[in-house]
One Martini backbone bead per residue (centre of mass of N, CA, C, O) as a GRO file, in nm:
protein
  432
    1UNK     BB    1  -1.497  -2.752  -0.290
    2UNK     BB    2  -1.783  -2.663  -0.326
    3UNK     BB    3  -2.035  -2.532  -0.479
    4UNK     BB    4  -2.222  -2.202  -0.471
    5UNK     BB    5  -2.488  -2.015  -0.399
    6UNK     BB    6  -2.685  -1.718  -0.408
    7UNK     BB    7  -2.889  -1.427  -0.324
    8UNK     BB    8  -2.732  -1.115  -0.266
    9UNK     BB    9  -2.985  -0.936  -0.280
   10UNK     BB   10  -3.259  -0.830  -0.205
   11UNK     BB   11  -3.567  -0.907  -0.149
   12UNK     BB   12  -3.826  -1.018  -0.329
   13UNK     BB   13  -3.951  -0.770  -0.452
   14UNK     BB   14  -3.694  -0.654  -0.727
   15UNK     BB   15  -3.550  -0.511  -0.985
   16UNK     BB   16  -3.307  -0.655  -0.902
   17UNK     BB   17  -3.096  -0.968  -0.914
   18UNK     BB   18  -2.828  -1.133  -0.721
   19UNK     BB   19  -2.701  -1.483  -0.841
   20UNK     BB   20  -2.408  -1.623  -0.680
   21UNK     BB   21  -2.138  -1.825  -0.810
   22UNK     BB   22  -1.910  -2.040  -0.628
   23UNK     BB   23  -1.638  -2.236  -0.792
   24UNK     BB   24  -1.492  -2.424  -0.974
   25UNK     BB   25  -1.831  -2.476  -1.099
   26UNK     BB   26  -1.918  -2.191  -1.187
   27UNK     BB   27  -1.872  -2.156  -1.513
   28UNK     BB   28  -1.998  -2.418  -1.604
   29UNK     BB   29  -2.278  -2.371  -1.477
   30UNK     BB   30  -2.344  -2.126  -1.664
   31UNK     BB   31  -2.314  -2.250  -1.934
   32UNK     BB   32  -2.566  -2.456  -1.888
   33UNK     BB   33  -2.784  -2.176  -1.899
   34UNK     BB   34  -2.653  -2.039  -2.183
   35UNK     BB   35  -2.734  -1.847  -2.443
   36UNK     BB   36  -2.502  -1.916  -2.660
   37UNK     BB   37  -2.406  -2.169  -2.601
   38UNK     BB   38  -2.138  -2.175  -2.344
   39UNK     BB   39  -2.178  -1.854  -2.339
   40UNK     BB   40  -1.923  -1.645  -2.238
   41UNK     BB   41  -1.747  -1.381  -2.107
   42UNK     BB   42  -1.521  -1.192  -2.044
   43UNK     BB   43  -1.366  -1.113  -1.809
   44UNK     BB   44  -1.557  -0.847  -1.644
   45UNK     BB   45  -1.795  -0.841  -1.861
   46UNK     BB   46  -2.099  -0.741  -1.982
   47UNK     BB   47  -2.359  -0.978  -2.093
   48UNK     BB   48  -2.645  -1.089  -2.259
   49UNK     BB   49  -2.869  -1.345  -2.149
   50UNK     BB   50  -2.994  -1.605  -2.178
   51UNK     BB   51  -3.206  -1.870  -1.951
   52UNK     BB   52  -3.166  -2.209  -1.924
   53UNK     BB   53  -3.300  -2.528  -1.822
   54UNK     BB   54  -3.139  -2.774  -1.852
   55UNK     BB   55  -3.343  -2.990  -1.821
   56UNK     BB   56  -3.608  -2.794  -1.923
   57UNK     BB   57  -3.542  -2.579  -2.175
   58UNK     BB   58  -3.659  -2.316  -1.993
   59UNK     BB   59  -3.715  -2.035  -1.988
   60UNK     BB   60  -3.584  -1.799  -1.714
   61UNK     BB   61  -3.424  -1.518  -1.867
   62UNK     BB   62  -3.299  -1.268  -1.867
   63UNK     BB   63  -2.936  -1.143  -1.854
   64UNK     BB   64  -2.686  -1.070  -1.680
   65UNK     BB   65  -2.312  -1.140  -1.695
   66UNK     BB   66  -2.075  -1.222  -1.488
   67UNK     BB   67  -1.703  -1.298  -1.414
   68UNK     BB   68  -1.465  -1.437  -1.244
   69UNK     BB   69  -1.131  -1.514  -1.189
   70UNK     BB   70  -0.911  -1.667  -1.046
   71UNK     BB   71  -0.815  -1.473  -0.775
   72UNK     BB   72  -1.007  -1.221  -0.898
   73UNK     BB   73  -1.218  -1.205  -0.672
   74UNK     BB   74  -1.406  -1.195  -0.380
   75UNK     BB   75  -1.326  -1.527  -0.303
   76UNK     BB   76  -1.106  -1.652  -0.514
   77UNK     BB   77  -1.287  -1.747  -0.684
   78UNK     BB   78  -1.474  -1.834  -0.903
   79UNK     BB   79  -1.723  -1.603  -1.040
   80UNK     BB   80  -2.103  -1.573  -1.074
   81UNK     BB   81  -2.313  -1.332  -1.228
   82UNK     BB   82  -2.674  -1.306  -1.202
   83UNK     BB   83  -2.869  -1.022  -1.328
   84UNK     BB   84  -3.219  -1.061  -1.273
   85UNK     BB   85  -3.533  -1.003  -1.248
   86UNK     BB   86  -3.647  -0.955  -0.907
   87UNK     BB   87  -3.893  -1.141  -0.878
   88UNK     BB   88  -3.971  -1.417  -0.768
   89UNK     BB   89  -4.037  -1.610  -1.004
   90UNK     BB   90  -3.742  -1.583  -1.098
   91UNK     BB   91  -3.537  -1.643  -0.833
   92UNK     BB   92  -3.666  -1.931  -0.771
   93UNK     BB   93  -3.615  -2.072  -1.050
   94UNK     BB   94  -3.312  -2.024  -1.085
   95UNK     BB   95  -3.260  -2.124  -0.778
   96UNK     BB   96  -3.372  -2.452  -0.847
   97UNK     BB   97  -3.174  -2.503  -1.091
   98UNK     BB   98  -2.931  -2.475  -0.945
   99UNK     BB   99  -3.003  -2.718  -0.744
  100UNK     BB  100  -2.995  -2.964  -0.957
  101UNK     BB  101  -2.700  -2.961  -0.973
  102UNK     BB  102  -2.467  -3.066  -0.974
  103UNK     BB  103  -2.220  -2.970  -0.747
  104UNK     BB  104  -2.473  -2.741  -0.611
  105UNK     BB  105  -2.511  -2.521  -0.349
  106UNK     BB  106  -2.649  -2.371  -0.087
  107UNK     BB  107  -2.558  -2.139   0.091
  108UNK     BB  108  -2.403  -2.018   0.405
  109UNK     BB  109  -2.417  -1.811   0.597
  110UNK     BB  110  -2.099  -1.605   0.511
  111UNK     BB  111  -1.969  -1.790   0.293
  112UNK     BB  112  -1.835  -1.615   0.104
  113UNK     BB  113  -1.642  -1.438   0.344
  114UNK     BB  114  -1.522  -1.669   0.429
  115UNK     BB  115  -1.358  -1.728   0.156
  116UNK     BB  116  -1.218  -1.496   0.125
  117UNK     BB  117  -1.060  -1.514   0.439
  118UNK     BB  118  -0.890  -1.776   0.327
  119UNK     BB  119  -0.785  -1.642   0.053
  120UNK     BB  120  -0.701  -1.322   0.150
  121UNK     BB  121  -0.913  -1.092   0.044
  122UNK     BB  122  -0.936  -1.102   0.362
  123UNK     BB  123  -0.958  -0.993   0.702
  124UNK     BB  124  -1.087  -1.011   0.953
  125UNK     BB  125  -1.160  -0.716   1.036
  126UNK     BB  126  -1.323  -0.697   0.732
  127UNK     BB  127  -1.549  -0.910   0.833
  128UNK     BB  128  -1.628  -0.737   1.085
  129UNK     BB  129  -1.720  -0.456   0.894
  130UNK     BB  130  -1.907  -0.571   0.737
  131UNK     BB  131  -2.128  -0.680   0.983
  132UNK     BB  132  -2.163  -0.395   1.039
  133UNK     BB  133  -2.281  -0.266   0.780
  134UNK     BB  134  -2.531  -0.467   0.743
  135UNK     BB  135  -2.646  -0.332   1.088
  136UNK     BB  136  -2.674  -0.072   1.009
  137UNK     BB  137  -2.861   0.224   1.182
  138UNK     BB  138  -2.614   0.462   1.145
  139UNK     BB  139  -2.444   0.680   1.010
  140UNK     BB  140  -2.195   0.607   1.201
  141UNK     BB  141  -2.208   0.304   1.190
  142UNK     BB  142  -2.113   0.335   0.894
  143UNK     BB  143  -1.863   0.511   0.902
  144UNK     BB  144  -1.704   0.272   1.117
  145UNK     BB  145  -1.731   0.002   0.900
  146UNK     BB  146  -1.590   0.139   0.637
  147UNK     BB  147  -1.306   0.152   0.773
  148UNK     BB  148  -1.227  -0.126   0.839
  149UNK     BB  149  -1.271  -0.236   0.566
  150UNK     BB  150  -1.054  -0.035   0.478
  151UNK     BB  151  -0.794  -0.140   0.684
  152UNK     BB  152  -0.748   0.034   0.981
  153UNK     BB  153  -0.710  -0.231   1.189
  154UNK     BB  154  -0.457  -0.351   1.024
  155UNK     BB  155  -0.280  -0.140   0.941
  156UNK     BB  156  -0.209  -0.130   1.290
  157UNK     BB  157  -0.133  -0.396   1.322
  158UNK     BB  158   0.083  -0.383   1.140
  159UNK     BB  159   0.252  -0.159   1.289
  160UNK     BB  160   0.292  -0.359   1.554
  161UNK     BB  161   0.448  -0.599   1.460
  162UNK     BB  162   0.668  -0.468   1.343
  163UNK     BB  163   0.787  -0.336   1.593
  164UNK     BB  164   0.789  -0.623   1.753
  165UNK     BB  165   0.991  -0.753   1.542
  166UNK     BB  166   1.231  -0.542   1.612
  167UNK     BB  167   1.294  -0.613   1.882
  168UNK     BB  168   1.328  -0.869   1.871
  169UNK     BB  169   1.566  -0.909   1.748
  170UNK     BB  170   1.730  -0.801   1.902
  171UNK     BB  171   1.674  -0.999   2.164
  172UNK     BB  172   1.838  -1.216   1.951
  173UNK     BB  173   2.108  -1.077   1.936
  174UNK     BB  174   2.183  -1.100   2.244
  175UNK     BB  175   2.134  -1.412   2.256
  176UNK     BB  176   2.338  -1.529   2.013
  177UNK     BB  177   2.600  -1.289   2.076
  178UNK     BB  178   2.675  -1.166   2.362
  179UNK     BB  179   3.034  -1.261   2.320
  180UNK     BB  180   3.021  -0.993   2.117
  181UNK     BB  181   3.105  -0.689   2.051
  182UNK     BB  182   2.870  -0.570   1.891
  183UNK     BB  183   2.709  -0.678   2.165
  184UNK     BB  184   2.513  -0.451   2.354
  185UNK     BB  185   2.334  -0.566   2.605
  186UNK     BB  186   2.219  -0.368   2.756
  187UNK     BB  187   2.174  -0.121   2.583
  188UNK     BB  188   1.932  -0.319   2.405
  189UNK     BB  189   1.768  -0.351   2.594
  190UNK     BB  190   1.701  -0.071   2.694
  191UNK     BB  191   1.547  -0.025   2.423
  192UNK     BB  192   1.341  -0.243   2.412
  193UNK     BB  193   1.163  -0.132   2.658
  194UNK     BB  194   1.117   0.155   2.545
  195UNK     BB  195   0.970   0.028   2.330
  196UNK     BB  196   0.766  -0.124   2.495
  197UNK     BB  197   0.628   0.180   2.603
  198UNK     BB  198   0.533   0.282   2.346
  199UNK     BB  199   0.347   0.098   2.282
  200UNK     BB  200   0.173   0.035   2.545
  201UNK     BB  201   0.089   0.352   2.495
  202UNK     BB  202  -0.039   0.337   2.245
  203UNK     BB  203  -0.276   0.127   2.263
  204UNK     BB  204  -0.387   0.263   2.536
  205UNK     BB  205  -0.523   0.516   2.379
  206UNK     BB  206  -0.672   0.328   2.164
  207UNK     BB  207  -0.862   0.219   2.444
  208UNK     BB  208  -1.021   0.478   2.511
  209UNK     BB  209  -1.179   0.418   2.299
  210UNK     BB  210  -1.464   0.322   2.248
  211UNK     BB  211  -1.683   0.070   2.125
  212UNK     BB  212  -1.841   0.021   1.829
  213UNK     BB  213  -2.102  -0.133   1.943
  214UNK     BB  214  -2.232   0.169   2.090
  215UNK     BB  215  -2.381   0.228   1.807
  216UNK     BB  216  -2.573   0.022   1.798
  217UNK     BB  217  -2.677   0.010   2.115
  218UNK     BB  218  -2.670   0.255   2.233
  219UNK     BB  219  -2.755   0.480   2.428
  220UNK     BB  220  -2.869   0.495   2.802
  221UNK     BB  221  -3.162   0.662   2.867
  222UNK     BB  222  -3.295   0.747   3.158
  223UNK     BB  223  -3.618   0.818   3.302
  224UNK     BB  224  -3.629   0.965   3.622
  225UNK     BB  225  -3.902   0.951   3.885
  226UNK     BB  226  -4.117   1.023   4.060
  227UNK     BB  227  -4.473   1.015   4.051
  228UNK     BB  228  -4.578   1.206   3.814
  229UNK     BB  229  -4.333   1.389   3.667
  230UNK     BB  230  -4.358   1.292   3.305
  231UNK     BB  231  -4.254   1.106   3.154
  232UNK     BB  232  -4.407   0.949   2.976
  233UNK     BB  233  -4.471   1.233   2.798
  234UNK     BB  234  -4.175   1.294   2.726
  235UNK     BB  235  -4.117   1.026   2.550
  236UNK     BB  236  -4.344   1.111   2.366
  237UNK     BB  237  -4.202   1.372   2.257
  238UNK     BB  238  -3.914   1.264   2.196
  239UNK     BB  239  -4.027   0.991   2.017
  240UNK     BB  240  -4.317   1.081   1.847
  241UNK     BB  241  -4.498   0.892   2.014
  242UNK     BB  242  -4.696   0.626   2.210
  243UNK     BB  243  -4.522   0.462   2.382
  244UNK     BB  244  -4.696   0.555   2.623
  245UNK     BB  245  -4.887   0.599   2.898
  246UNK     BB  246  -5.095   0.902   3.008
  247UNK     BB  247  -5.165   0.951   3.378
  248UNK     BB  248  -5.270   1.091   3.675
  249UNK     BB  249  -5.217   0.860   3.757
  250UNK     BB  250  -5.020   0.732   4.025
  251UNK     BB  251  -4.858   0.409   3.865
  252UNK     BB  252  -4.859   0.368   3.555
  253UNK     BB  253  -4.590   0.275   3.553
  254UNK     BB  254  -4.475  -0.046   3.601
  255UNK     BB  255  -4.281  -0.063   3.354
  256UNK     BB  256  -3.993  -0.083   3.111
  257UNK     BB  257  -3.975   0.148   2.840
  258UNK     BB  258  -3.858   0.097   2.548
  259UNK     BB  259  -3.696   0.341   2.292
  260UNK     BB  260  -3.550   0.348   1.972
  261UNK     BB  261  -3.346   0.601   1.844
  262UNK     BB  262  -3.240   0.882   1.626
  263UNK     BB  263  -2.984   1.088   1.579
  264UNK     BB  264  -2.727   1.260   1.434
  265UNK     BB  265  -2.653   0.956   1.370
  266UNK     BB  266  -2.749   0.826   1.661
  267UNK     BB  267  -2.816   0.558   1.916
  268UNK     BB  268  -3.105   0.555   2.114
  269UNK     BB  269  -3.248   0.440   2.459
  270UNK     BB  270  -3.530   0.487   2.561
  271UNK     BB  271  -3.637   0.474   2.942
  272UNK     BB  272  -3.938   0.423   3.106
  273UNK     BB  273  -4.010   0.430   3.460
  274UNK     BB  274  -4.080   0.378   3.763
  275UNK     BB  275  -4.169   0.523   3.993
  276UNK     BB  276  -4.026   0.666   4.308
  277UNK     BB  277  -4.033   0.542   4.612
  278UNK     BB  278  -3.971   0.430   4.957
  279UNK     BB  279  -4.251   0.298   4.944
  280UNK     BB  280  -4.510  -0.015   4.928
  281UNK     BB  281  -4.777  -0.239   4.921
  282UNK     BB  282  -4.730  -0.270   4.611
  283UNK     BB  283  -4.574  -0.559   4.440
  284UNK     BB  284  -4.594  -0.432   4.140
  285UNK     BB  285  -4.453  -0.145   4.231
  286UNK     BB  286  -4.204  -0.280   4.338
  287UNK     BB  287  -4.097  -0.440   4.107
  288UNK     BB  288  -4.090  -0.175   3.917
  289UNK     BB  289  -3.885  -0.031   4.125
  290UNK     BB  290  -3.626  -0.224   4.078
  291UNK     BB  291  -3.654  -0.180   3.742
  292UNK     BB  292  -3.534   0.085   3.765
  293UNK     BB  293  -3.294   0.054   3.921
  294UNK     BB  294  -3.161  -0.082   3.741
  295UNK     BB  295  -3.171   0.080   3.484
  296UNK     BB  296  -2.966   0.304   3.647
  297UNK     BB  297  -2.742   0.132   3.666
  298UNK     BB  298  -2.720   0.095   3.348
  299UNK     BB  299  -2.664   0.381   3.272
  300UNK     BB  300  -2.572   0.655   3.111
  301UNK     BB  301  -2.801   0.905   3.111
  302UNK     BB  302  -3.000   1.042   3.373
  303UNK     BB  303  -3.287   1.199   3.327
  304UNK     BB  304  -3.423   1.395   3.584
  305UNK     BB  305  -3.751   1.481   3.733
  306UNK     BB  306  -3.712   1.515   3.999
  307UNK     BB  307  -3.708   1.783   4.279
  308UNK     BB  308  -3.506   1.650   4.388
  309UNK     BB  309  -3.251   1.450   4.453
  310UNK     BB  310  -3.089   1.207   4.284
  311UNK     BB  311  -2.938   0.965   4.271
  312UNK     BB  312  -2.724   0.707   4.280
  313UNK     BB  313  -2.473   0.755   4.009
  314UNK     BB  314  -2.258   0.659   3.749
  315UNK     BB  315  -2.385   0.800   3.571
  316UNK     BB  316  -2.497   1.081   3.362
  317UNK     BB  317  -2.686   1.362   3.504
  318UNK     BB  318  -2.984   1.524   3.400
  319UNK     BB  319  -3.127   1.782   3.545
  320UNK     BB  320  -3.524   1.854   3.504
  321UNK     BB  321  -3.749   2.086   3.482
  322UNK     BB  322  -4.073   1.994   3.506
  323UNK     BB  323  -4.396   2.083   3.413
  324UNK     BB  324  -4.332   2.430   3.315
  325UNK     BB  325  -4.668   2.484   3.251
  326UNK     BB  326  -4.751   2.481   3.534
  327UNK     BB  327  -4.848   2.634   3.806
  328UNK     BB  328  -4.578   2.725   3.964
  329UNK     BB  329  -4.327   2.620   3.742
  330UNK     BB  330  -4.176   2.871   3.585
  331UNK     BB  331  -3.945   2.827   3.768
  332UNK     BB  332  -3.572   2.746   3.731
  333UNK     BB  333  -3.311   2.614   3.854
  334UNK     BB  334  -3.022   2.659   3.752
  335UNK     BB  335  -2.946   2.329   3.727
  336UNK     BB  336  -3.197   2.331   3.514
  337UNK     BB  337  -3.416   2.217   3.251
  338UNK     BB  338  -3.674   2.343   3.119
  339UNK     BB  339  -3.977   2.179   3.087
  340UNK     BB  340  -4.221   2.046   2.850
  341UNK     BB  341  -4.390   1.808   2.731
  342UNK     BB  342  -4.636   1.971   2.585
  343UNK     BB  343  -4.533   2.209   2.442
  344UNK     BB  344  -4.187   2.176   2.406
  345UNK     BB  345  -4.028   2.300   2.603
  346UNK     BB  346  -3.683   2.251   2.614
  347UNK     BB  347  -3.632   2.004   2.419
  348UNK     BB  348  -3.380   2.121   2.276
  349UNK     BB  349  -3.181   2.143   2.540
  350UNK     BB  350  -3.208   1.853   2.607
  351UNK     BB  351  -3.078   1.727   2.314
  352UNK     BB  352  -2.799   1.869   2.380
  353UNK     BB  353  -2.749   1.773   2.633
  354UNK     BB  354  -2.750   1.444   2.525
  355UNK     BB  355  -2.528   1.508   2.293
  356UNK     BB  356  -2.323   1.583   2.457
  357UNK     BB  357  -2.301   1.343   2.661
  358UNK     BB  358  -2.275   1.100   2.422
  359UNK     BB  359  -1.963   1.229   2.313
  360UNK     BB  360  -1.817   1.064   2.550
  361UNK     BB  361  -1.953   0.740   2.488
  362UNK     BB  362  -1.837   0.737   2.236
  363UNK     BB  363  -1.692   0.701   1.959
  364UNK     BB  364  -1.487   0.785   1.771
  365UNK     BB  365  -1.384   0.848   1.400
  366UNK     BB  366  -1.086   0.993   1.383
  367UNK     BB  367  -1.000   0.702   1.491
  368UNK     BB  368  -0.961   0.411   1.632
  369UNK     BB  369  -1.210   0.141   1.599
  370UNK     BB  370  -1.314  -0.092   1.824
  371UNK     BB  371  -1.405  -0.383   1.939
  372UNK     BB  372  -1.401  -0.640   2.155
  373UNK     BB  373  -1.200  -0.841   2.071
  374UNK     BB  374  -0.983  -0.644   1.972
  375UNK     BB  375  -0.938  -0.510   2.249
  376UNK     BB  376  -0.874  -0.792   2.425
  377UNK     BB  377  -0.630  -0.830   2.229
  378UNK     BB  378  -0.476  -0.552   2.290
  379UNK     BB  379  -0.471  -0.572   2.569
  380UNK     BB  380  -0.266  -0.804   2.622
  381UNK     BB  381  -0.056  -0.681   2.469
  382UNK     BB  382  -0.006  -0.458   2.678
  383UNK     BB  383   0.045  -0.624   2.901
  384UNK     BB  384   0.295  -0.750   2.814
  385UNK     BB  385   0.444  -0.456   2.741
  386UNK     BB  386   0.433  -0.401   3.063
  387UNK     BB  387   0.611  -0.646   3.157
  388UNK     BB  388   0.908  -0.539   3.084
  389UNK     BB  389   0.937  -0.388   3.325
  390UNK     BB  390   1.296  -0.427   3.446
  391UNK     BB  391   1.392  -0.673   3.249
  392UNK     BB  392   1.679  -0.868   3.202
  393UNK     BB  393   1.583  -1.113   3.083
  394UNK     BB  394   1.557  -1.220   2.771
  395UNK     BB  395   1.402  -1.449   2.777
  396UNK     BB  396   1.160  -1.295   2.873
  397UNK     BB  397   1.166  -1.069   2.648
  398UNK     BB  398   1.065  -1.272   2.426
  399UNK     BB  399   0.831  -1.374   2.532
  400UNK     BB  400   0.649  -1.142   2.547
  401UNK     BB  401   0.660  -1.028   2.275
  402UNK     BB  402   0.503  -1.340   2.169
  403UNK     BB  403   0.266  -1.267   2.317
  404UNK     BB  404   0.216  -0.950   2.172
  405UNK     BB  405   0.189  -1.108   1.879
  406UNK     BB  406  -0.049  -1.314   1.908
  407UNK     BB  407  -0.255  -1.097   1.954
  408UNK     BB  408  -0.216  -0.965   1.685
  409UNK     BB  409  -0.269  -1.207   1.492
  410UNK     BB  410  -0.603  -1.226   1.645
  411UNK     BB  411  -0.705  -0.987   1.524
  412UNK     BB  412  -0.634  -1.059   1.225
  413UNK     BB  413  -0.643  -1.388   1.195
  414UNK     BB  414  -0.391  -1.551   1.191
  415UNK     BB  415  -0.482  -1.678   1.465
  416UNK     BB  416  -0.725  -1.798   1.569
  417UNK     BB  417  -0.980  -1.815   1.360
  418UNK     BB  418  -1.201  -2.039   1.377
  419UNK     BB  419  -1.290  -1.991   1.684
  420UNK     BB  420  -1.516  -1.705   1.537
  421UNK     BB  421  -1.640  -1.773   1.266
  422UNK     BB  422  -1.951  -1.870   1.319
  423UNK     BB  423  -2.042  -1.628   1.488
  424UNK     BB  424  -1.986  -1.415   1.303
  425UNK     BB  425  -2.155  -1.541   1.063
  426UNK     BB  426  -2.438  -1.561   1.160
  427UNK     BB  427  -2.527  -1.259   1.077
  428UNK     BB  428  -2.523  -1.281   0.818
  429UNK     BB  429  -2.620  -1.353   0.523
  430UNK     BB  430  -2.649  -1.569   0.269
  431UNK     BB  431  -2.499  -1.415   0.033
  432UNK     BB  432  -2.218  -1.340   0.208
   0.00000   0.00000   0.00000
């Protein structure tokens, strides 16, 4: 396997740049680095050392420098880490020459993290925990990535695959001895579905928490009401920005404009929609209408600006009486939360009702958080192991059983890791 490197920290120009050299000849690319000639230090242990380009010996920079001997690195192989000054122009010095060497190439995103993952320094789920880590925007998705990475979903998954290696065994222990005294055939069956009908519980249970990409991909929260009911100016009050145009003209938003948030660790997209008419003869003002419309079918939350009744629609809808400061609207109906877009009035109760509705649909963060993946892969093996009840024939009950266990060992990457693993590492950085 080639011996690869690349610049694992921010790009330059910062205080420090780290970059990663691993494969066999990790150690030796070094070597041939580093005065006094060939001086490496003790694995783990850091040491400043000059850095000189092996064929034309210009100094290249002082560094710090540690190595980590295989299989005890990020990566299970041999590994150097070269910590230079972050400039542009000794970062891409130091790997210029790095890549002039014999046997050393650039990495591919997420190479490193792949490397680790064949090593079995993680598991799948611990590497798309990284991948998550990497593109967190937001407290919550921070916090969700962490856990992921310390082996939430992993060790869940192996007390599932233990749990269904014993009913295995039990349901052999059937097919095997069946007509020995010690193995009473009917009490084991019926064990054995109890038990599948307990796991198949606790995964469903498992599978209620919404997936972790919701927390990316932020609640979609769409403003939606009649021509002028207020929403643009709405928008940008929430926004604090001009994210819209604003004016009395009935018919300025005519696409949607959508404004991604973050709010006490949280990611919200709102999005300013073209007025509701029942009818209209501008067809560009229709086009603006039907996506508006779209816009609500995909929603999460609805805040509703008109004061007739909302659309029909599967989001949680929140009405609100809008343009409170305005003449002749200051009393606001029971069911409405009174706004004023322009003062800042009830702006206030307005996100707490929207942070109220939003951790209905987000993930907690204090159970088990599953991304798409892994949840359909939970979801198989609960209907395999749903598929158990009433079942007398052992033979159906261990295929059963084979294939809740192969849907777990895909979970973990165990099995058909492979297929998925291009997908996951293309959104790495080159470093990892």
């Amino acid at each position: 396997m080639d011996t690869i490197f690349a610049l694992s920290s921010g790009a330059p120009p910062a205080a420090i740049g780290v970059i990663r050299i691993s494969g066999v000849d990790a150690a030796e690319a070094a070597r041939r680095f580093v005065a006094p000639a060939g001086s490496l230090p003790e694995p783990r242990r850091a040491v400043l050392r000059r850095l000189y380009d092996p064929d034309t010996k210009m100094l290249l920079d002082e560094a710090l420098l540690l190595w980590f001997r295989a299989p005890h690195s990020a990566t299970g192989e041999d590994l150097v880490e070269l910590h230079v000054h972050g400039g542009r122009a000794v970062v891409d010095a130091v790997q210029g020459a790095l890549a002039r060497q014999a046997g050393l190439r650039h990495a591919e995103p997420g190479e490193f993290t792949r490397r680790a993952l064949m090593a079995g320094r993680m598991d799948l789920t611990q590497a798309e925990g990284l991948g998550d880590l990497l593109t967190a925007q937001t407290e919550a998705a921070r916090v969700a990535a962490m856990g992921t990475m310390r082996g939430t979903v992993r060790h869940a998954a192996e007390a599932w695959q233990a749990a269904l290696l014993a009913l295995a065994a039990r349901v052999e222990a059937v097919l095997d001895h069946a007509d020995e005294d010690d193995v009473e055939e009917e009490r084991e069956l019926a064990a054995v579905r109890s038990g599948t009908a307990d796991l198949a519980a606790d995964m469903g249970s498992r599978l209620d928490n919404p997936p972790v990409e919701r927390l990316q991909e932020g609640v979609r929260v769409i403003l939606a009401g009649p021509p002028n009911s207020g929403k643009s100016t709405l928008l940008n009050r929430m926004s604090e920005q001009e994210a819209a145009i604003v004016s009395p003209i009935a018919g300025t938003t005519r696409d949607r404009i959508d404004v991604a948030l973050r709010r006490a660790g949280k990611a919200f997209v709102f999005t300013d929609t073209a007025g509701l008419v029942d009818a209209t003869d501008d067809p560009i003002e229709r086009i603006g209408i039907e996506r508006s419309k779209d816009a609500i079918g995909r929603a999460d939350i609805i805040v509703w600006l008109g004061d007739g009744p909302p659309p029909d629609a599967a989001a949680e809808i929140l009405k609100i009486h809008s343009r409170a400061d305005e003449a002749g609207r200051g009393d606001a109906p029971s069911d409405r939360i009174s706004v004023s877009a322009v003062t800042g009035q009830g702006i206030d109760a307005l996100w707490r009702a929207i942070e109220k509705t939003a951790a209905s649909l987000l993930p907690r963060l204090d159970v088990l958080v599953l991304n798409r993946r892994q949840r359909s892969l939970l979801e198989e093996a609960r209907v395999a192991l749903t598929a158990v009840a009433g079942v007398e024939d052992p033979l159906v009950l261990a295929e059963q059983l084979r294939l809740a266990m192969r849907s777990i060992d895909r979970v973990t990457g165990k099995a058909d890791v492979e297929a998925m693993l291009d997908s996951l590492f293309s959104r790495f950085c080159i470093g990892k």
